[in-house]
KOLDRENLUM-921350 format. One record per residue: x, y, z of N, C-alpha, C in turn; residue in three letters. Coordinates in steps of 0.05 Angstrom, whole numbers, plus 5000, padded with zeros to 4 digits. Layout:
<sites>
XYZXYZXYZALA
...
</sites>
This chain:
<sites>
772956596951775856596952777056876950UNK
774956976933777457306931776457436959UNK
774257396973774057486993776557487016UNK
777257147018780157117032781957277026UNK
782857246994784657416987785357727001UNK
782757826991782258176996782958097035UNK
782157917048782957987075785757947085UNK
787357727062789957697073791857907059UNK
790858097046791758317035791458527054UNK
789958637069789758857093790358797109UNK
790458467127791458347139794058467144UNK
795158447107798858507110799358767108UNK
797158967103797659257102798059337127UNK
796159237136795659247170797459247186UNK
799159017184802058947204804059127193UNK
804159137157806659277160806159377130UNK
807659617122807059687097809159487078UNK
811059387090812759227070813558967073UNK
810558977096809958637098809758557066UNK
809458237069810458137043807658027031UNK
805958137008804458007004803057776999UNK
800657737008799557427014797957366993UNK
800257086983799357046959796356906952UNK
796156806929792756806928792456536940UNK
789556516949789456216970788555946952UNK
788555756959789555506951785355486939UNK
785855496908782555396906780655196906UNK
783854936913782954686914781954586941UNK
782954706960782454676986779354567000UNK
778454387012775954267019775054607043UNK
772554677031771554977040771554957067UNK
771954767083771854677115774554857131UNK
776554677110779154807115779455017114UNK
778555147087779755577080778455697099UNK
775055577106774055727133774855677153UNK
777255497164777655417188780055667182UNK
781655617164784155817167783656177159UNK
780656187143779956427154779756527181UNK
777956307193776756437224780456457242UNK
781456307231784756267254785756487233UNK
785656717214786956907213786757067221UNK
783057127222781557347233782157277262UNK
781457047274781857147306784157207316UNK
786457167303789157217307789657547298UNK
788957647276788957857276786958047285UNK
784557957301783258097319784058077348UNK
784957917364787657917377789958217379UNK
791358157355793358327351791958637355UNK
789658667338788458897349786958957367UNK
786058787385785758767409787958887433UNK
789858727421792658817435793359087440UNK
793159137404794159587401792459647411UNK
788859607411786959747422788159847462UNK
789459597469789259627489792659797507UNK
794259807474796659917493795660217493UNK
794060287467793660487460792260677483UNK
790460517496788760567522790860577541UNK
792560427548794760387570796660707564UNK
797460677545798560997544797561217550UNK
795161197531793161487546792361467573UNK
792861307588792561207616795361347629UNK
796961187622799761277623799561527622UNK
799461667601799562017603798062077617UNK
795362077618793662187647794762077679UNK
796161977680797661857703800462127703UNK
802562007687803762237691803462517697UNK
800762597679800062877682798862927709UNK
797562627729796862787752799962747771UNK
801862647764804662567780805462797780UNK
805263007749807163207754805363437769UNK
803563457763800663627790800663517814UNK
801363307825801963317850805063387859UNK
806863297838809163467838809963767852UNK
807463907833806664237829805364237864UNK
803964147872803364167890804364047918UNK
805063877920808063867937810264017932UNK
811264157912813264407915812264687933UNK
809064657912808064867938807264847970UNK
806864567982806664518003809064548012UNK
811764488005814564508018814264788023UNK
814264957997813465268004812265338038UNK
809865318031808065338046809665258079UNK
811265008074811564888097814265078108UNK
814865108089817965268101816965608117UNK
815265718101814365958099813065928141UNK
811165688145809865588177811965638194UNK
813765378179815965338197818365548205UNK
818665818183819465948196818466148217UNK
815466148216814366298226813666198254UNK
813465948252813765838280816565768302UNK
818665768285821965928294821266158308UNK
820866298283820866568299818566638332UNK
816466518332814066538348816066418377UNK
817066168370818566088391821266348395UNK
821866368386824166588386823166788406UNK
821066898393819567138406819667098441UNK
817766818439816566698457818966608484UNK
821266538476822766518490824466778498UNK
825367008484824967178481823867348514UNK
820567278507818967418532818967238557UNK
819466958554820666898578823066968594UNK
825567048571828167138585827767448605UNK
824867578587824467898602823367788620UNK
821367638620819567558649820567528664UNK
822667278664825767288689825567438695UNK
826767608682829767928696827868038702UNK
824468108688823068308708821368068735UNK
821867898735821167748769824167818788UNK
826167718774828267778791828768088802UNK
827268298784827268558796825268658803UNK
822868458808821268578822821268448845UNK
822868158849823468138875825968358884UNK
827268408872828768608890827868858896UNK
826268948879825169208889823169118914UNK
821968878914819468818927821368868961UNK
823368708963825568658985826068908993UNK
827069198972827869388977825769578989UNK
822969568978820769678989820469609010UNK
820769359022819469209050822169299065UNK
823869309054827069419078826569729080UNK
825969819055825270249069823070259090UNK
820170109083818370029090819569999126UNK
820569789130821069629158822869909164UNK
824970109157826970249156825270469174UNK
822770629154820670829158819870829189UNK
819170419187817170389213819170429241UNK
821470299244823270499264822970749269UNK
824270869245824171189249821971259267UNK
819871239256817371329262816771299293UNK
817670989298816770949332818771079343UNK
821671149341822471229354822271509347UNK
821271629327820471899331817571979355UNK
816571769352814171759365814471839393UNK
816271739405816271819442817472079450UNK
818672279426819372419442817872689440UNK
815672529417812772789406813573019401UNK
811073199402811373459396812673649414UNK
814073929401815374079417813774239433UNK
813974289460811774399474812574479495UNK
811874699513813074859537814574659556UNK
812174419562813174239583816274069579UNK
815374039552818573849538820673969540UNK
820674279532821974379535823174489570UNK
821674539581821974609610824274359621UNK
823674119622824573959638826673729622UNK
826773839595830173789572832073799585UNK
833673679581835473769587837473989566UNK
835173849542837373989521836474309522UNK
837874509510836174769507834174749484UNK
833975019479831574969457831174869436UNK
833575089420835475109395835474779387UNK
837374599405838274449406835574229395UNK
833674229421831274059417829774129387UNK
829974329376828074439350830174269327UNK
832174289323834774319303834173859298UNK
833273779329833273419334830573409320UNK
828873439321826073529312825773519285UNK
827873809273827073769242828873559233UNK
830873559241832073409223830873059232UNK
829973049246828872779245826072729234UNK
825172989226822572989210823872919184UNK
826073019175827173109148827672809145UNK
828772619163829272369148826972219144UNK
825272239155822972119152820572179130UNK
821272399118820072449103822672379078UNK
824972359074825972269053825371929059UNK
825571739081825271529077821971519063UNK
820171639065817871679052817371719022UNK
818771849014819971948987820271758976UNK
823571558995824671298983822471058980UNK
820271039000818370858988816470928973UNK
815471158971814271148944814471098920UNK
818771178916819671098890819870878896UNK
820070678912820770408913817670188903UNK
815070388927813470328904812070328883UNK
813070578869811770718846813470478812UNK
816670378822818170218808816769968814UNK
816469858836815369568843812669588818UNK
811069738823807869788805808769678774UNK
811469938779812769988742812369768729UNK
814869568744815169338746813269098738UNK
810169108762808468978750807268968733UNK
805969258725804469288702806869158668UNK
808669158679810869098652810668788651UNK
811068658677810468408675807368318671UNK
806268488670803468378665803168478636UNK
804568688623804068688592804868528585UNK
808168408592808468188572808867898583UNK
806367908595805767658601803167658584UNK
801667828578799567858557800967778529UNK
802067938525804167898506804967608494UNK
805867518520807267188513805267048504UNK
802267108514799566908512799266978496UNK
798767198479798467238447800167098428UNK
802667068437804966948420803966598417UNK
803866528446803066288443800166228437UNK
798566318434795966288424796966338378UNK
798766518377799566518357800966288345UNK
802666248360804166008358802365678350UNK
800665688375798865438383797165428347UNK
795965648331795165638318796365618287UNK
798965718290800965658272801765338260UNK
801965258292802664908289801164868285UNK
798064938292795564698278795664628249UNK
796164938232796765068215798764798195UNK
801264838215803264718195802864398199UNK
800964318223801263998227799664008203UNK
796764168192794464168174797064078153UNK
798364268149799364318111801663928118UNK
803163958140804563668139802963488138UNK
800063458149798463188128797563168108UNK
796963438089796163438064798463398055UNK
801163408056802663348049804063008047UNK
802962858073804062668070802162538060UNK
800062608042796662508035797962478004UNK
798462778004799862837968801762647967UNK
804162607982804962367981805662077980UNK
802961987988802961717998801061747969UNK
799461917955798661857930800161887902UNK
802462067905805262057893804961827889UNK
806061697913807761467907805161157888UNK
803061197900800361097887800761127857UNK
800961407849801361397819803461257809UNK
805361257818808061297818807960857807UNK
807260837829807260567827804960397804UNK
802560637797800460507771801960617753UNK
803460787759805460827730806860657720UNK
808660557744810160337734809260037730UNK
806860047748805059767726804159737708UNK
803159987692802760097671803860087647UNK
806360147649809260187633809259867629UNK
809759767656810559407651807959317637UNK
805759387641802859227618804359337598UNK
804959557588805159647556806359427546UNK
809859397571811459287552810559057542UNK
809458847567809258637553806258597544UNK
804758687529802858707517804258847484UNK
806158977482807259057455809558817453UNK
810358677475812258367472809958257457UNK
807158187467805757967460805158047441UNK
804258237430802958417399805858307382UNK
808358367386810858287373810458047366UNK
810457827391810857597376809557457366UNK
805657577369803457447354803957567317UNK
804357827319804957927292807157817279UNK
809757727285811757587281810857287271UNK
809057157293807556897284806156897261UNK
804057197257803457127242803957207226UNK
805857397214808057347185809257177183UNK
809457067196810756837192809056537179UNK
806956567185804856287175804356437154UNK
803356737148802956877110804856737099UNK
808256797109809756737094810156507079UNK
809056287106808855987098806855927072UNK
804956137083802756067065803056197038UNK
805156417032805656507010806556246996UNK
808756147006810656096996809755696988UNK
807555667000805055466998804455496973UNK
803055766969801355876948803755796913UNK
805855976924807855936902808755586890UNK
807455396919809355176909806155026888UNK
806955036857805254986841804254726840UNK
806154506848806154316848804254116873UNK
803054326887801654216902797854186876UNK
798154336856795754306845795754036834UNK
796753866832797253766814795353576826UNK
793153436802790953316804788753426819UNK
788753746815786353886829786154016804UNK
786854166781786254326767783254196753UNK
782554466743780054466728780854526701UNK
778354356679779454426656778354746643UNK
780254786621780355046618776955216598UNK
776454946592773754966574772554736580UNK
769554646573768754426577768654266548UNK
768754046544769553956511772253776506UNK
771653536491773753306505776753376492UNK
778853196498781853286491781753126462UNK
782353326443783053226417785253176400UNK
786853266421790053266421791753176438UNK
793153026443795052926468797553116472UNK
797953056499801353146494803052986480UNK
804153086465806753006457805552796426UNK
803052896426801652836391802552876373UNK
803452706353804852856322801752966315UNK
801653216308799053236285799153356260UNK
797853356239797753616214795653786214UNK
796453986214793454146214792754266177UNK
790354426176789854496151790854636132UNK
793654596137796654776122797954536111UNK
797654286121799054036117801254086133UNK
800954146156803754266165804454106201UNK
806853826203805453666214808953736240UNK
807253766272808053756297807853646315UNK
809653666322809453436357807553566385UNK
805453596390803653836410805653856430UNK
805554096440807154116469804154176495UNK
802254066481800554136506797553986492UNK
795554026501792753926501791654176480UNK
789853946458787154136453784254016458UNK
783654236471780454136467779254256446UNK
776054146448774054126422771654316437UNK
772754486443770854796459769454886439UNK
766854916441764555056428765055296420UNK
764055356409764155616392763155786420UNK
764056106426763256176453764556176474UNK
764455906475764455826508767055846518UNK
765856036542768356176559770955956568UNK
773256076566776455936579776456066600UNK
777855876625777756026647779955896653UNK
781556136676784455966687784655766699UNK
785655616701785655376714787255306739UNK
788455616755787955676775789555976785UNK
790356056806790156276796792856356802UNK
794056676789795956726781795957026775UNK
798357156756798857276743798457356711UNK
797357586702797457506670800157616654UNK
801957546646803757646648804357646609UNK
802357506595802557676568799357646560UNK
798457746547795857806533795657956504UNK
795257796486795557946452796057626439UNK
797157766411797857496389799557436394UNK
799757186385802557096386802956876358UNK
805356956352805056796322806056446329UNK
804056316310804156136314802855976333UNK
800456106356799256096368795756226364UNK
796256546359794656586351793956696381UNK
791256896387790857056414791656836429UNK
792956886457793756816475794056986505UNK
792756786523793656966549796156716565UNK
797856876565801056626586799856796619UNK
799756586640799456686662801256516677UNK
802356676698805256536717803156446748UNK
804356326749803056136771805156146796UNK
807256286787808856246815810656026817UNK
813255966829814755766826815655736799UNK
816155886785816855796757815255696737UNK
811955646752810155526731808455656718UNK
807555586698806455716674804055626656UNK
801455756653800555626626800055826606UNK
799355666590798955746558796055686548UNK
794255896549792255816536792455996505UNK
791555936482790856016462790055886438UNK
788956086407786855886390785156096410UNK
784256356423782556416433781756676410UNK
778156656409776756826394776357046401UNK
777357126431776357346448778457336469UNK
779957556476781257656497780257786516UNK
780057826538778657906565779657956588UNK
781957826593784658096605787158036594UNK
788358316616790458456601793358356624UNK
795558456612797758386627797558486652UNK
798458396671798758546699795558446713UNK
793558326695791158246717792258006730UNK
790958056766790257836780789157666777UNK
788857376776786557276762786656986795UNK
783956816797783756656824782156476800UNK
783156246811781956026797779356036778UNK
778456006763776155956743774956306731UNK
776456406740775956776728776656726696UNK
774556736685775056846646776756976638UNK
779156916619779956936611780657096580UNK
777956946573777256906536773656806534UNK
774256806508772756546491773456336466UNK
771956246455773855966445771756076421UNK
773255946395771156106376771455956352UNK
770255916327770455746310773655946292UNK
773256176286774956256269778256266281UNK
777856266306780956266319782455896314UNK
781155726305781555456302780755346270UNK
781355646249781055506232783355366221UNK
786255476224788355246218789054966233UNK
788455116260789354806279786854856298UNK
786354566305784154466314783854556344UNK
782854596350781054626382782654816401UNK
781554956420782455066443785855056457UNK
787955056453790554946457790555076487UNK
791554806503792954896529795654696532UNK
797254966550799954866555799854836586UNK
802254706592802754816624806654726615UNK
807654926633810454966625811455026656UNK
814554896665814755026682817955046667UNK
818655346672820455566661821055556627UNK
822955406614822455366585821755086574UNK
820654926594819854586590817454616596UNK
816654516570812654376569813054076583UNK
811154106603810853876618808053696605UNK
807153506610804653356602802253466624UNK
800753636622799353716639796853526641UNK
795653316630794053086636794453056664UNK
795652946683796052876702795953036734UNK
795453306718794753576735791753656736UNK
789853516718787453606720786553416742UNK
783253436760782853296772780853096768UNK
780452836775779552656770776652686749UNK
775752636728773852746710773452996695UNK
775553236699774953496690776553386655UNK
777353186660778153206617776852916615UNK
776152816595775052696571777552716546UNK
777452426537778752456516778252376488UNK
778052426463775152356446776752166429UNK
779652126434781351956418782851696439UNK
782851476429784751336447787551406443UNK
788151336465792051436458793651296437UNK
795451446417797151336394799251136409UNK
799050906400801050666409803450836406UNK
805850686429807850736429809950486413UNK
</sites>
């Protein structure tokens, strides 16, 4: 029994420090029952810690969850980074890039015009030339049969050399610019292919960082969502811990308040010594003073020795002499009830002990009973002695007198 006890005591430390203590358990109880309502306290309160074991786990879950939410956090800020940093660089690549298409234009549109302007001096040259051609070189005969004079023929001569050598001039600058021209369109047409080869590698670049990104995200949201299933196990796993702990303060309480109701012993008690009743309640007697009373309680005819034990369990709430009694232990039973043992030869606890059914009390002794006879027990509930005969259980008293006619 004190084993129960000691468990429905940590039991209540356990739930709460100002849970309400669980009073002592019933010692009359058939041992079927206290072990059935042991095993239904223990598994109820292995349960309950079952329960904390497991929010306790759910939180530390919880926080390792959060902590990788805010690391992917950390790392999706830096992927936005990252992504902005691509994406402007791929603005600008296109920028560039468009850029060297607007020069490519304007240098095609001017190298077709130079191309046009070369092929017009070009076609311009090839006139000159044939019609310089027929009238050849200056020579006795040409001159003989001229009409022009000489002067005249030399003066047609150079100066028709002179244009032909500036239209010559004019195509070489026409082709020396056309060349200009190409080689410029051929740098930055090199040019553009580097851009876009830059470019081409840029986007691979930023498509790379936009799927790690939508990876980090789509597992965001993964946490995001074991978080919040998580959160919802806590709650209602600390609901169910609530209302099993609630339940079961609530049956202690019942069972305290069980414990307190005294009146359930009644025809279970044990007697307080073994040795028959030599006194009734409510007995006139005289003891060896000549000194004659009405008993407010039972004596037995207890051996010299032999141990008193409570008759069930309680509080000790006085321990010493008491006059007119003689050593005495009063122990409170709870509900207002009370007994009185004394006439004891030996005291054995003290005020303030716990005591559970049949725990010693005393001993019973020849010199503690030399004025009045035998072992005295009371049972009292608040300042009324009740007849406690009817509280012991079937055979624990013997009575060595028949009862005084009424």
């Amino acid at each position: 029994m004190l084993r129960f006890r000691t468990f429905c005591l940590a039991l209540a430390l356990f739930l709460s420090s100002d849970f309400p203590a669980f009073a002592a358990p019933d010692p009359f109880l058939p041992s079927e029952e206290i072990g059935a309502r042991q095993n239904e306290f223990e598994y109820r309160r292995i349960e309950i810690e079952r329960l904390r074991e497991g929010i306790n786990q759910q939180q530390y879950l919880n926080e390792e969850e959060q902590e990788q939410e805010q690391a992917i956090l950390v790392k999706l800020e830096d992927i936005d980074r990252r992504l902005a940093e691509r994406t402007a660089k791929v603005n600008d690549l296109n920028k560039q890039i468009g850029e060297q298409e607007e020069s490519l234009q304007k240098i095609g549109g001017e190298l077709a015009v130079a191309g046009a302007s070369k092929d017009q001096a070009m076609r311009h040259l090839m006139r000159r030339i044939h019609a310089f051609y027929p009238v050849g070189k200056v020579g006795l005969l040409g001159v003989t049969f001229s009409r022009e004079n000489l002067p005249d023929i030399l003066k047609f001569h150079e100066a028709f050399a002179s244009l032909i050598r500036y239209d010559e001039r004019a195509l070489s600058d026409y082709r020396k610019k056309y060349e200009q021209l190409q080689a410029t369109r051929e740098s930055q047409h090199l040019e553009q292919l580097v851009l876009k080869d830059s470019l081409e590698k840029m986007q691979t670049e930023l498509d790379a960082v936009a799927s790690i990104k939508q990876e980090q995200e789509l597992l965001l949201e993964q946490v995001r969502s074991q978080v919040g299933l998580r959160q919802r196990a806590i709650r209602e796993m600390r609901n169910a811990a609530s209302k099993m702990t609630a339940s079961l303060r609530a049956d202690i309480s019942k069972e305290k308040e069980k414990a307190n109701d005294f009146n359930r012993f009644k025809g279970y008690l044990s007697a307080p010594a073994p040795g028959p009743v030599i006194t009734r309640f409510g007995e006139e007697t005289t003891n060896k003073m000549g000194i004659t009373k009405q008993s407010q309680g039972l004596a037995f005819a207890a051996a010299d020795g032999e141990a008193v034990r409570a008759v069930a369990a309680g509080t000790v709430v006085f321990s010493g002499y008491l006059r007119g009694y003689g050593n005495t232990v009063i122990i409170s039973h709870g509900g207002d009830f009370f007994t009185v043992t004394s006439r004891l030869e030996r005291l054995e606890r003290g005020k303030g002990d716990l005591l559970k059914a049949g725990d010693t009390i005393g001993a019973a002794g020849a010199t503690a009973m030399l004025v009045d006879e035998g072992l005295y027990f009371e049972l009292r509930q608040g300042q009324t002695a009740i007849d406690p005969t009817p509280w012991f259980a079937s055979g624990q008293i013997s009575f060595a007198t028949l009862p005084a006619r009424q």
